[in-house]
N, C-alpha and C positions, 0 to 999 in steps of 0.2 A: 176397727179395734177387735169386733167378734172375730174376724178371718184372721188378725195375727194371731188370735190365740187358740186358731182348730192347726194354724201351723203349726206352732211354741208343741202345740200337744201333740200333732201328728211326730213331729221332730224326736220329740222324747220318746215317746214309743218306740222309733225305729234304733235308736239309742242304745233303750232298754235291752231290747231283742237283740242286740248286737253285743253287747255287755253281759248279758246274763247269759249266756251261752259260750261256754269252757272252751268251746274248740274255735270261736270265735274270736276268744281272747287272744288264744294262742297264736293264732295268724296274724295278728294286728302287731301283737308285742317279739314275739322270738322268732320267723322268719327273717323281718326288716335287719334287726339284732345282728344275726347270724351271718346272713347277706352281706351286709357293711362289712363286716372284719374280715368275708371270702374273698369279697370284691377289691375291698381297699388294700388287700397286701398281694393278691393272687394275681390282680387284671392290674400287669404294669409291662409296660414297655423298656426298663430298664435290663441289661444284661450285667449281673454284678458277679458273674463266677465264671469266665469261659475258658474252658481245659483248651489249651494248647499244646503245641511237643515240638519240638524245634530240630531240624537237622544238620550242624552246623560243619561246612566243608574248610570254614578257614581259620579258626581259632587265633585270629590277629584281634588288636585291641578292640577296634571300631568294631567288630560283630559282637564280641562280649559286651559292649555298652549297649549296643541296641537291643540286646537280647536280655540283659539285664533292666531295661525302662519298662520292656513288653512287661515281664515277669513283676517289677515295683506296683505297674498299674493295680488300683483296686477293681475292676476290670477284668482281670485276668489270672490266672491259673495254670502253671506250668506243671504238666502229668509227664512227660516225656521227653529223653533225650536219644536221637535217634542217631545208628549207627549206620546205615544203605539206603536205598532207593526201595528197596521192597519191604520196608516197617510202615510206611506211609500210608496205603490204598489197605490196611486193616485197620488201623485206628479209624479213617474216617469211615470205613463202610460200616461199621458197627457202631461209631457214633461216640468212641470215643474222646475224641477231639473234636473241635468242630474246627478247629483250622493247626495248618502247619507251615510253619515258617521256615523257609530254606535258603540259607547263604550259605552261595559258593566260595572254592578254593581265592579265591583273588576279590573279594569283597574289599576287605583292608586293605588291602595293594593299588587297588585302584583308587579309592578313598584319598589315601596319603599321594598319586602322583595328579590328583585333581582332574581325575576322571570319574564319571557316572558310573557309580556299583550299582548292582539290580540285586535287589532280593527276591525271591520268588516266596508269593503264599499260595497255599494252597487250603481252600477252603469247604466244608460243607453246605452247598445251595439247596438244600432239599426244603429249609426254612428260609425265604427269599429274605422274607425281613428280618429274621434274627442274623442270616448273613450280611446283611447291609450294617446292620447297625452295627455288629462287630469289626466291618471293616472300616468305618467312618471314625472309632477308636482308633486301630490300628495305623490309619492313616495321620491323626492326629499325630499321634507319638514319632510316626517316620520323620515328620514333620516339624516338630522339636529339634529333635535328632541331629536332623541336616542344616537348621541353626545353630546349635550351639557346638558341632562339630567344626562348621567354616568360623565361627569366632574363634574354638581353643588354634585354632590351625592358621590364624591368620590368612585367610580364602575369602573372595567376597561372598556373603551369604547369598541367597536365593533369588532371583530378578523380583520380585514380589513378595511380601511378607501379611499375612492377613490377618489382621487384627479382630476379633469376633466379641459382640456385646449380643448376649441372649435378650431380648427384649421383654419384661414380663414377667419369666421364668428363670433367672439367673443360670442356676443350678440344673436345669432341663430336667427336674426331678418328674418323671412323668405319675407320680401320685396327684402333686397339682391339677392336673387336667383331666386325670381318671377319676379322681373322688369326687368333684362337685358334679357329673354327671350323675354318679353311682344315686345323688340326691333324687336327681327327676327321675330316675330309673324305678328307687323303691317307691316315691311316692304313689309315681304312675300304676304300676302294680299292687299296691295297698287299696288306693282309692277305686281303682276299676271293680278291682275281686268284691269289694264291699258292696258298691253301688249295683252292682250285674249281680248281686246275688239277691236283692230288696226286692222288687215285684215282682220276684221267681218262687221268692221265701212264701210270699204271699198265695200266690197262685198254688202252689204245693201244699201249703194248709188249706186252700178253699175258703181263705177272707178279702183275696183281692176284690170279689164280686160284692162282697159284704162294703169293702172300702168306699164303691165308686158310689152306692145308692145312699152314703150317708150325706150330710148337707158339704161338705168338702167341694169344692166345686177344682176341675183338674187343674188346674193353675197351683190353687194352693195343694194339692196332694204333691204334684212335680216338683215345689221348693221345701214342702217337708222331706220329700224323699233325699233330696239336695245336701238340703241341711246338714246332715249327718255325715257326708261321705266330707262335704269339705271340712267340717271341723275336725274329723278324723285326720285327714290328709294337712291341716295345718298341724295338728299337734305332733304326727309322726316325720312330717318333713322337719318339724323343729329342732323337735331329737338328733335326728340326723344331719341337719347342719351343727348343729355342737355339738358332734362327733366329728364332723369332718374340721371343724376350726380347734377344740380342745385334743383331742385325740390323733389325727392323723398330722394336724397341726399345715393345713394349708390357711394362707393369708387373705382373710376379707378385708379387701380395699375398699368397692364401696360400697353404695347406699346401702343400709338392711330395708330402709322402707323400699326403694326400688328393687330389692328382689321378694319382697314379701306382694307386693304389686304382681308380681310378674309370675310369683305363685298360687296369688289366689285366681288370676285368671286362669292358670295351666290347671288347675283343678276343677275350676268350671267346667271347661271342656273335658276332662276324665272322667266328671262325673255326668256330664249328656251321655261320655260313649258308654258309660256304665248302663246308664238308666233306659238306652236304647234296646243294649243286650238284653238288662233285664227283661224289657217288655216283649222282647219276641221268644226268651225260654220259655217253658211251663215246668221246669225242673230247676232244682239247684245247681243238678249235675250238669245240664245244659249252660247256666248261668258260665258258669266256671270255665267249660269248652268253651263260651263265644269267647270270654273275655281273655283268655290265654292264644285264643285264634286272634285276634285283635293285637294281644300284645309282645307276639314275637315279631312280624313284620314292623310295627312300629319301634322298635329298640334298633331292629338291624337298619331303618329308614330315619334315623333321626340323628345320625353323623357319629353316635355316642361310641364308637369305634373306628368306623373309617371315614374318609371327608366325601359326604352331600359332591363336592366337585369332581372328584373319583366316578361318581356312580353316570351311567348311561344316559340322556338327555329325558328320556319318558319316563326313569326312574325318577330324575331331578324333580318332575313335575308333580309327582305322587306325595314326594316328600311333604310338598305345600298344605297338605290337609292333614299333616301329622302333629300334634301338638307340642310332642315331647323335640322337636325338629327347635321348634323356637324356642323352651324352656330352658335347652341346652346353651346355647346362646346368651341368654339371662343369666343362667349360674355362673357360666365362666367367663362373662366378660364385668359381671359384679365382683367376681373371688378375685379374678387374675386381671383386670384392666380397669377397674374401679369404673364403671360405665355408672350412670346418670340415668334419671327417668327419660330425659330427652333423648340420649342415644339410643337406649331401650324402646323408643314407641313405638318402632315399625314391628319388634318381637312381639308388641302385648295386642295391636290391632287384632290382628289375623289369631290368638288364640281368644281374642272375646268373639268376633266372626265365628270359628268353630265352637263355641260354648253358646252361643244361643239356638244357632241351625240344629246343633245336635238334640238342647233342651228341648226346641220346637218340636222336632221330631219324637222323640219319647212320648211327648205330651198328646201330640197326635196317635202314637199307638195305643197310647191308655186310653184312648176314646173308642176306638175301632178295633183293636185286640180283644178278645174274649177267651180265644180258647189258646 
């Protein structure tokens, strides 16, 4: 009972100090804030405006329609109508367009005698993925097209016809998949900065030394220190999921308890690697360095942009001690697959593994660390 309450006290302290310091607030309350609303509209995979310009050599029916579905699309943006062959190679080299579509003099000629018309696009690669995803549009709508042109035509449609169900994500709205990451992103970042700044704070006033000789024995010093960063880190990830289910308006299907599981562990281990930082700064400004060195390899290593199976075999392996790797995992297979504690276990083992070893370790610097 006396050790829960040198905790309950230590806890409050570190609290206080973190609370009663203005510039402290400020980090805790209006980065996270601000970040949400950059991230959630900014970081999206979706292309909803792209300038095209169209050259057209045959002004028969069937180019007019296809050239008219490009142009309907919401997708799409028609800047230009071209008259030669030398309007083209200026609009993309300056970036005006990012693609242009060229049908020839006999497009509709061929069309109507039930011969293959070619259109030719011509497109901007400098951006490999925003040029994929513009032509997987593009492709889509040819693809219409050449249906319901052999229906009005009486022609047999297409030797195959491919019927597509999104699994998940109906709508491929890629905010769904960016914003419940955006969650473990700010957490991770809230709770690190916090924790990697605590026995740095201390060591820089000259009370860590004061800390260790009182009756606190390090056990209980390393879960008061704890304390504080996870409660932080629950109240700010909380925010921030009803922001992403009220506001950006993606769908939690399942459990809340299974991803509140799945965050109090991820925070355990944010806050060893915090507590680890901490103990090998002697400055705040150090604090800050480890923990921003710690936390750009981990964003770019935890899938939260490109996919873990993309990256190189001894990359893959790096990944495994990343925590925010599994957290990712838990957010968006709770938002967007409604997963279960059961499906989730393999995600929550390996981040309580990394939350003890790390705690361990801290614990162990506060013994043998002094200066």
């Amino acid at each position: 009972m006396e050790s829960l309450r040198r905790i309950f006290a230590l806890a409050v302290k570190e609290l206080l100090a973190i609370l009663k310091d203005r510039k402290s607030r400020f980090v805790l309350i209006g980065p996270p804030i601000i970040q949400l609303i950059v991230f959630g509209y900014a970081a999206t995979f979706d292309l909803n405006d792209i300038a095209f310009a169209v050259y057209n050599e045959d002004r028969g029916v069937a180019s007019r329609d296809l050239i008219a579905r490009v142009a309907g699309s919401p997708h799409f943006h028609r800047v230009a109508d071209l008259e030669h062959d030398g309007q083209i190679a200026p609009l993309l080299d300056n970036r005006e367009v990012l693609l242009v579509l060229r049908l020839g003099p006999r497009f509709s000629a061929d069309l109507q005698r039930g011969r293959s018309a070619s259109a030719q696009l011509l497109i901007d690669g400098r951006n490999s993925n925003t040029a994929l995803l513009a032509l997987g549009y593009l492709r889509t709508i040819v693809s219409d097209f050449n249906s319901d042109w052999a229906t009005r035509n009486g022609r047999p449609g297409p030797p195959a016809a491919l019927q597509v169900r999104h699994w998940f994500n109906a709508g491929l709205a890629s905010r769904w998949f960016v914003v419940p990451g955006i969650v473990g992103l700010l957490t991770l970042v809230i709770t690190t900065v916090v924790t990697a700044l605590s026995v740095a704070r201390e060591r820089e006033a000259g009370t860590f030394d004061q800390l260790q000789v009182t009756p606190l024995r390090p056990v209980e010093i390393l879960i008061g220190k704890s304390v504080p960063g996870i409660l932080i880190g629950l109240v700010e990830g909380s925010f921030i999921l009803l922001m992403t289910v009220v506001w950006f308006e993606v769908p939690l299907r399942g459990s809340l308890g299974a991803l509140y599981l799945g965050m109090f562990l991820f925070l355990l281990s944010a806050v060893g690697i915090g507590l680890m930082i901490s103990s090998l700064a002697v400055t705040q400004q150090q604090g800050i360095l480890g923990a921003f060195l710690f936390l750009v390899p981990s964003v770019i290593l935890s899938g939260f942009a490109t996919p873990i199976a993309n990256m190189p075999p001894v990359v893959q392996w790096l990944t495994l001690i990343n925590p925010l790797r599994y957290f990712l995992v838990v957010l968006r297979g709770v938002f967007l697959e409604g997963d279960s504690y059961a499906l989730l276990f393999n995600q929550y083992w390996p981040m309580l593994v990394i939350g003890m070893l790390t705690l361990a370790m801290a614990g162990w610097l506060f013994r043998h660390r002094r200066h």
